[in-house]
C-alpha positions as CSV (number, residue, x, y, z in Angstrom):
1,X,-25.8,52.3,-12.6
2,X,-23.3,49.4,-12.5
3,X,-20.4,51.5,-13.8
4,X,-17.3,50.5,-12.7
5,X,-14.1,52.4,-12.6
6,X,-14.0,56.2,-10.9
7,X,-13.2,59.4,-11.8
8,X,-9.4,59.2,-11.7
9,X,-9.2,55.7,-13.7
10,X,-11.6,57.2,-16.4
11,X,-9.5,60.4,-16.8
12,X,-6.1,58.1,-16.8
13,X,-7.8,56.1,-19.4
14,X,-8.8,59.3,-21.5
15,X,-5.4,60.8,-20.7
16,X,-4.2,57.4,-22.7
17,X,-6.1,57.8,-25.4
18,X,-5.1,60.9,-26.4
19,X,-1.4,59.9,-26.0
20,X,-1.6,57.3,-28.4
21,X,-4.1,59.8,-30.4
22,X,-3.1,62.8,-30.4
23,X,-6.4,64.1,-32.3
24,X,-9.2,61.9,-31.4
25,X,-12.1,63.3,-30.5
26,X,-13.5,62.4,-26.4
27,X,-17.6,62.2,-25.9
28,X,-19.4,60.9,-23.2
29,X,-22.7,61.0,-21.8
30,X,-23.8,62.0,-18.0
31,X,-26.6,61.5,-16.0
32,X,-27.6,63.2,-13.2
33,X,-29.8,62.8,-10.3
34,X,-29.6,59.7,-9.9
35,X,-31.0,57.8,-7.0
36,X,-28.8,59.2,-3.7
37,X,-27.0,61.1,-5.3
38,X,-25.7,63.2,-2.9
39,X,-25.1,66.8,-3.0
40,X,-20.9,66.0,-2.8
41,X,-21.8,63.8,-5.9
42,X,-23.3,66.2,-7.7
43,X,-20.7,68.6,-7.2
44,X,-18.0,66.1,-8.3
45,X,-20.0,65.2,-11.5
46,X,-20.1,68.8,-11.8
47,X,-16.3,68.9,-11.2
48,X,-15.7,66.3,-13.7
49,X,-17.9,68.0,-16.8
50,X,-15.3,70.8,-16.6
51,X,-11.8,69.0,-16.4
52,X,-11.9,69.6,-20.0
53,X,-11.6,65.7,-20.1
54,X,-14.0,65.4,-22.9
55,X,-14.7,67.4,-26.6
56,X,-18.5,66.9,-26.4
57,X,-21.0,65.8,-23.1
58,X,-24.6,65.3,-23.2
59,X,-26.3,65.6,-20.5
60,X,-29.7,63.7,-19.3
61,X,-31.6,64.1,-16.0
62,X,-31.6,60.7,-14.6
63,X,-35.4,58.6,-16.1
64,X,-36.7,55.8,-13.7
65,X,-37.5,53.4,-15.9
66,X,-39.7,50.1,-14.5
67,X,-38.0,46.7,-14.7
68,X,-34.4,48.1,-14.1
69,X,-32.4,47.8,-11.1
70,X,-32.6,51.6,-9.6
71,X,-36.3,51.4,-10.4
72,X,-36.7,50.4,-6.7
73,X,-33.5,52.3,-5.0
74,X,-34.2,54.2,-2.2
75,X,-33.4,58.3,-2.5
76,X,-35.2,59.2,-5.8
77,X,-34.8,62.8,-6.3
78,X,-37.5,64.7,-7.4
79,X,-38.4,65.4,-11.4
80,X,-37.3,68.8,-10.3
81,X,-34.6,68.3,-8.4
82,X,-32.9,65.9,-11.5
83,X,-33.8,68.7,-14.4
84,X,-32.2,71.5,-11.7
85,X,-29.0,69.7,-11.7
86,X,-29.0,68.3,-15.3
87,X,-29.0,71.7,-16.3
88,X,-26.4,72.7,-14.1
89,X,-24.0,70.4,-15.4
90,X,-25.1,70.8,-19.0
91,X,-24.3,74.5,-18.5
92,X,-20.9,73.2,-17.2
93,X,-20.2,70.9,-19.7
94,X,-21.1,73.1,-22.4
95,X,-18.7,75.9,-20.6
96,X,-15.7,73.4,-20.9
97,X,-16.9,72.1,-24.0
98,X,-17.1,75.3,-25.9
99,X,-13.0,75.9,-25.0
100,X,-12.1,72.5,-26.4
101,X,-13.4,73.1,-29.7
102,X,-12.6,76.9,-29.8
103,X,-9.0,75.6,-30.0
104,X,-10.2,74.1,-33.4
105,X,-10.1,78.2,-34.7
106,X,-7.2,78.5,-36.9
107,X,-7.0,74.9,-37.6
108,X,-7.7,73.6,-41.3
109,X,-10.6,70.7,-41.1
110,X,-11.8,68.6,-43.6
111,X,-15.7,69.3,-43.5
112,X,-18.3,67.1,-45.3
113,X,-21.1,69.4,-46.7
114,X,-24.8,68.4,-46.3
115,X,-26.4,70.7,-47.2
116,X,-28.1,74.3,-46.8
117,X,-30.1,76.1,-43.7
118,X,-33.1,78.2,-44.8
119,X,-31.4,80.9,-45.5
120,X,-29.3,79.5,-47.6
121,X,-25.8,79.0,-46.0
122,X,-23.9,76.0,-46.3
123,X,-23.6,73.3,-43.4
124,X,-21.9,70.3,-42.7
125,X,-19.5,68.2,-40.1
126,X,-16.0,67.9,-39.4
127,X,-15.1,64.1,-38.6
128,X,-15.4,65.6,-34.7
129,X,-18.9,66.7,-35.4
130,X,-21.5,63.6,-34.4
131,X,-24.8,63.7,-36.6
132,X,-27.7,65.2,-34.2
133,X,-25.5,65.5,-30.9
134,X,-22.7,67.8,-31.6
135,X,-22.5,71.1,-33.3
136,X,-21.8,71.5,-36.7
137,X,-19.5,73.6,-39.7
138,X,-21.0,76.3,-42.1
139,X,-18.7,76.9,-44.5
140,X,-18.9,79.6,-48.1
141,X,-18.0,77.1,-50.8
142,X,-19.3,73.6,-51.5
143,X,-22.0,71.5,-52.8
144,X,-24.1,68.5,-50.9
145,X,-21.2,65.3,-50.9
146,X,-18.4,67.5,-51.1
147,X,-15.4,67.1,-48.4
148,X,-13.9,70.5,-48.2
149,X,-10.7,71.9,-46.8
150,X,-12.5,74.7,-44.8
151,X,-10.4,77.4,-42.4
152,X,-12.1,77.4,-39.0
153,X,-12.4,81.2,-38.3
154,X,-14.8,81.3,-35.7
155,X,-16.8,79.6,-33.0
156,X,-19.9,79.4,-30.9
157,X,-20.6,77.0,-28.4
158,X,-20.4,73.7,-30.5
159,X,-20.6,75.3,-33.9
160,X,-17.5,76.5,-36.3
161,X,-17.8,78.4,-39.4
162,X,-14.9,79.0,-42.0
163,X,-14.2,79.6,-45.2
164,X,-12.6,76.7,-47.9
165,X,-9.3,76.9,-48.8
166,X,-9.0,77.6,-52.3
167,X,-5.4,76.6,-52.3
168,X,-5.4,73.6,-50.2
């Protein structure tokens, strides 16, 4: 894919980041299956979704697509074969992923409220919480535009739910 740089110089470069940001928020995207990958590939991209390096992964089975450069490569792996180990390194991702933002519980976050599910509870997104590719906040107290102080009480998976501080 014409990436340059390896595991080690990406994880000294997030390693960085957070130094000189203490609080940022780390996503990236993977892709797996792709042409040759071999199986001690895999397992390193496997490796890597769970060094707790990043807050939020996505996760996409490698897509030939005609007119690019790997159109062509030798070793294409199966449709099968690329949603089998997608899958497995979502499930990995999401594993590590679901650590780094239960550390958020406790935490006070600033949550912008957009709105209400069916049912009628509350949801929006911390400044950590992408539109459409990360999880999001429901919160007890708000209105649509609001930015609320919220108490993060609990989490699932990407998700967090917590009540506003009244005081804050």
């Amino acid at each position: 894919m014409r990436r340059r740089g390896d595991r080690a110089s990406f994880e000294a470069l997030v390693a960085h980041i957070r130094d000189v940001v203490p609080d940022v928020t780390v996503r990236t995207t993977l892709i797996a299956g792709f042409p040759g990958e071999t199986e001690e590939q895999f397992d390193e991209l496997v490796d890597f979704a769970t060094s707790g390096c990043f807050d939020y992964v996505g996760v996409f089975p490698y897509s030939r697509e005609e007119g690019t450069p790997a159109f062509d490569l030798a070793g294409q792996l199966s449709e099968d074969e690329k949603a089998f180990r997608a899958q497995v390194v979502r499930d990995a991702a999401d594993a590590a992923s679901a650590l780094s933002v239960a550390q958020r519980k406790g935490t006070i976050q600033r949550v912008l409220v957009e709105g209400a599910e069916e049912d009628g509870q509350l949801v929006g997104r911390t400044q950590q919480q992408a539109p459409e590719v990360d999880g999001v906040t429901f919160v007890d107290a708000g209105h649509p535009g609001d930015v609320v102080e919220v108490l993060i009480e609990d989490t699932l998976l990407y998700d967090m739910e917590g009540s506003v501080e009244h005081g804050a």
